[in-house]
C-alpha positions in Angstrom: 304.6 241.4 67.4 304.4 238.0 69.3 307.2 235.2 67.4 305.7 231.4 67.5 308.9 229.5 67.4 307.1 226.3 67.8 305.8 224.4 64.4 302.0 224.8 63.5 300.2 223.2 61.0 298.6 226.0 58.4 295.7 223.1 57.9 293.4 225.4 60.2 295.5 225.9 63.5 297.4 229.1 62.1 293.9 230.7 61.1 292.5 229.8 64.7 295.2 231.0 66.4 295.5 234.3 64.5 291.5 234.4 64.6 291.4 234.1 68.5 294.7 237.2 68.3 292.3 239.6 65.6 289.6 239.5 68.3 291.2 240.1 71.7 291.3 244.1 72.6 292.9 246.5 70.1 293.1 243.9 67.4 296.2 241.8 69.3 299.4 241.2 68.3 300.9 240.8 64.5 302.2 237.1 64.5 305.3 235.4 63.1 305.1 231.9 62.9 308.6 230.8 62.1 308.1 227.2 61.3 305.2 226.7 59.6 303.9 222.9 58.7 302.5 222.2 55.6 301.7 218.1 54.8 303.9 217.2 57.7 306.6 219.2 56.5 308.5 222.5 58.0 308.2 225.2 55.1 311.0 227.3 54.7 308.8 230.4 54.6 307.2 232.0 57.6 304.3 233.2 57.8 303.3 236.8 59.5 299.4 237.6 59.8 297.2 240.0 61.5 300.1 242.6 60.8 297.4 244.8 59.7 294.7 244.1 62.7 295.3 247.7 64.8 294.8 251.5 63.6 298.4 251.8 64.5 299.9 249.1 62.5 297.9 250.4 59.6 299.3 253.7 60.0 303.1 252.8 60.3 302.2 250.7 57.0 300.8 254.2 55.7 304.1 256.5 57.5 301.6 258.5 58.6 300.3 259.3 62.8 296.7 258.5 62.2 295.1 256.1 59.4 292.1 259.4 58.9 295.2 261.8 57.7 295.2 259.8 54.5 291.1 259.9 53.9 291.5 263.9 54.1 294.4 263.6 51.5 292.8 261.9 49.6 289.7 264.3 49.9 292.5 267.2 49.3 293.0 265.5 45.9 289.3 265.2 44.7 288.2 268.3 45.3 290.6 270.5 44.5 289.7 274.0 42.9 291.4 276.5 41.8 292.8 278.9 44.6 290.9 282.0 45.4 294.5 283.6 47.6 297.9 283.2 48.2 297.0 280.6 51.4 294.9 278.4 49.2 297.6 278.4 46.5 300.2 277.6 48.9 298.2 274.5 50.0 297.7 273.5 46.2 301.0 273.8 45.5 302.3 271.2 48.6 299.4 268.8 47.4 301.0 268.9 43.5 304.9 268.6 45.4 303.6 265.5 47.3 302.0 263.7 43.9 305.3 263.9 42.5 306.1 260.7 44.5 303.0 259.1 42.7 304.9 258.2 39.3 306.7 254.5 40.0 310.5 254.2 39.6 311.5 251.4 37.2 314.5 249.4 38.6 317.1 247.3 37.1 318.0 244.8 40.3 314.9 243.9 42.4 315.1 242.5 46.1 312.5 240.2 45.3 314.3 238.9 42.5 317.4 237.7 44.5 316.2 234.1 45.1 314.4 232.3 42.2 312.4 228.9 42.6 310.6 228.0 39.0 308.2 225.8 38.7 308.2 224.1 35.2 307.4 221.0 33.2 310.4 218.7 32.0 310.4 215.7 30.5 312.4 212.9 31.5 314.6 210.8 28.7 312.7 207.3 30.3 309.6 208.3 30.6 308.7 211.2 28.0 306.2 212.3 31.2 306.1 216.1 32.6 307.7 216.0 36.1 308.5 218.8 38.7 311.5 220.2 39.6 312.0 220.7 43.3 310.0 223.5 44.5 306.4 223.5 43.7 303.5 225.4 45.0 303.1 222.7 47.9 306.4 224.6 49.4 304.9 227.8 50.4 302.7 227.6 53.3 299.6 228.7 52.4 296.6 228.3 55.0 293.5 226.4 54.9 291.4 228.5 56.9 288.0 227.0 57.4 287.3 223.7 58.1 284.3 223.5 54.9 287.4 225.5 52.7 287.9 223.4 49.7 291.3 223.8 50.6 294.0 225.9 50.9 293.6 229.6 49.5 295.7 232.2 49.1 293.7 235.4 50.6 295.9 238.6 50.7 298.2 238.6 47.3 298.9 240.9 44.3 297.1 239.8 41.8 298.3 242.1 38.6 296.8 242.0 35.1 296.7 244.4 32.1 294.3 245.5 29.8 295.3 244.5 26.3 293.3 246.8 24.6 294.6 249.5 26.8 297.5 248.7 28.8 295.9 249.8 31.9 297.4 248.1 35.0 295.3 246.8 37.6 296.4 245.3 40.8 293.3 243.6 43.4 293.1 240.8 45.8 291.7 237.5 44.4 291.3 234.6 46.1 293.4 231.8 44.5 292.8 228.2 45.5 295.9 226.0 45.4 294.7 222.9 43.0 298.1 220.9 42.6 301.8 221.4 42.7 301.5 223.7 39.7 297.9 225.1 39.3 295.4 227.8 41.4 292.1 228.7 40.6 291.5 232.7 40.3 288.2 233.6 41.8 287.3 237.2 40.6 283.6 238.7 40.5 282.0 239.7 37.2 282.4 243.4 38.1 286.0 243.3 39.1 288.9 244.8 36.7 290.9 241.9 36.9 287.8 240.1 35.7 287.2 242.9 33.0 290.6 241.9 31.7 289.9 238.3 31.7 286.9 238.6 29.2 288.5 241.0 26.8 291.5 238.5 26.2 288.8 235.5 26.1 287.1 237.6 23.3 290.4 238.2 21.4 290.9 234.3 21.7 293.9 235.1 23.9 295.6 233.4 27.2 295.9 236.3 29.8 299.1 237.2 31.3 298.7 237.1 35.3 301.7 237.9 37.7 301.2 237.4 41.9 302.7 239.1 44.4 303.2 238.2 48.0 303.9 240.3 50.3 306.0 244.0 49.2 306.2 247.2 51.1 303.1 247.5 53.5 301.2 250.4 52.0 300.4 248.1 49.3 298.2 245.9 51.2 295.1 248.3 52.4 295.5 249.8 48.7 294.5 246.7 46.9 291.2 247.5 47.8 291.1 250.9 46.6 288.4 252.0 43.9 289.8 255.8 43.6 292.2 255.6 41.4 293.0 252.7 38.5 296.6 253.2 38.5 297.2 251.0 42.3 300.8 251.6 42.3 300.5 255.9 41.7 297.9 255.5 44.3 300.5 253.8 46.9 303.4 255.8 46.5 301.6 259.1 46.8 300.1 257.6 50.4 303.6 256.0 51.0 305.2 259.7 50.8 307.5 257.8 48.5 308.2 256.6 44.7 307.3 253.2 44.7 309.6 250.6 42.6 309.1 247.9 40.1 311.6 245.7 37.9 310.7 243.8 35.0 308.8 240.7 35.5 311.0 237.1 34.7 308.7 235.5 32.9 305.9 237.5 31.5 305.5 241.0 30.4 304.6 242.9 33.3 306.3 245.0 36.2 306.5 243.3 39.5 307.0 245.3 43.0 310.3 245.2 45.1 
């Protein structure tokens, strides 16, 4: 991992420098840019891209030696019969011992949850007007990428949503589009889940209940994309070799990831 200590503006330099790093030999470098500038303003957040831009770095993220042991786990999984002898058996029985790490813990006292910045409407005594407290969404450095954008997006988050009908969970990536201090735009496609959700709580007349994650434990990124199994976090943990964790969400109904 190379560290930038200098400042760079996330208004396009951040995505040409790490675009330049994805396409030398071997995928480059992860990159840590410690102060990153957004409107002419050092964020307090850095920001770390490309971390998964080499086979290797996807399988430390994974804990496993090479990123094609998990594709013949998961092949393990799908097509499992019932054994014929004791060796076949054997082999069934370590695949059921390692999907016991699929089921999520529930915690109490989440890392994530240690800091808290809200972003809220209050109303002053003078001028009856919404304001904003301190921190708003113009405080995370989030990266314009191309110069045609329409502005900044955020491109590689947990976007989680529930069926109400159901109360499947689903967890995808989504581009969001930062609008104001407060506001994002959700770009899903019609065949999405998360967009699946959306029109069954428009039909029930219904605002939808949408928590985003940034960041988490690594195997999470590469298993946004996933289309094997619905449940994303079962699917994590049992390619993490571990239980994964969630706490209650603050301020909506929903699990959030530590």
């Amino acid at each position: 991992m190379k560290r930038i200590t200098i400042p760079v503006d996330t208004d396009l330099l951040i995505a040409e420098w790490a675009d330049r790093e994805m396409k030398s030999p071997g995928g480059g470098k992860a990159l840590l840019f410690e102060r990153p500038i957004v409107d002419g303003t050092t964020s307090e957040f850095p920001v770390a891209i490309n971390t998964m831009g080499s086979r290797r770095r996807m399988a430390l993220a994974l804990q496993v030696s090479d990123i094609a042991d998990i594709a013949q786990e998961i092949q393990l999984i799908l097509k499992a019969k019932p054994p014929t002898d004791l060796r076949e058996g054997w082999s069934l029985l370590k695949q059921g011992i390692h999907l016991l790490h699929a089921r999520p813990k529930h915690v109490r006292d989440a890392a994530c949850q240690e800091v808290v910045h809200e972003i809220e409407k209050h109303s002053t005594p003078d001028t009856q007007r919404p304001t904003l407290n301190d921190f708003t969404l113009r405080d995370l450095p989030i990266l314009k990428c191309w110069p045609k954008d329409g502005g900044r997006f955020i491109t590689l988050a947990n976007v989680h949503t529930r069926d109400p009908e159901t109360g499947t969970r689903n967890v995808g990536i989504y581009r969001m589009q930062i609008y104001d201090e407060r506001t994002m735009g959700m770009h899903w496609q019609l065949h999405k889940v998360g967009a699946r959700h959306g029109k069954r709580y428009y039909e029930r007349g219904e605002r939808m209940p949408v928590a985003v994650t940034l960041g988490g434990d690594p195997v999470y990124t590469p298993r946004r994309c996933q289309t094997v199994w619905t449940n994303f976090f079962s699917l994590g943990s049992c390619e993490g070799n571990q239980s994964s964790s969630s706490a209650a969400k603050r301020s909506i109904s929903m699990c959030r990831q530590t």
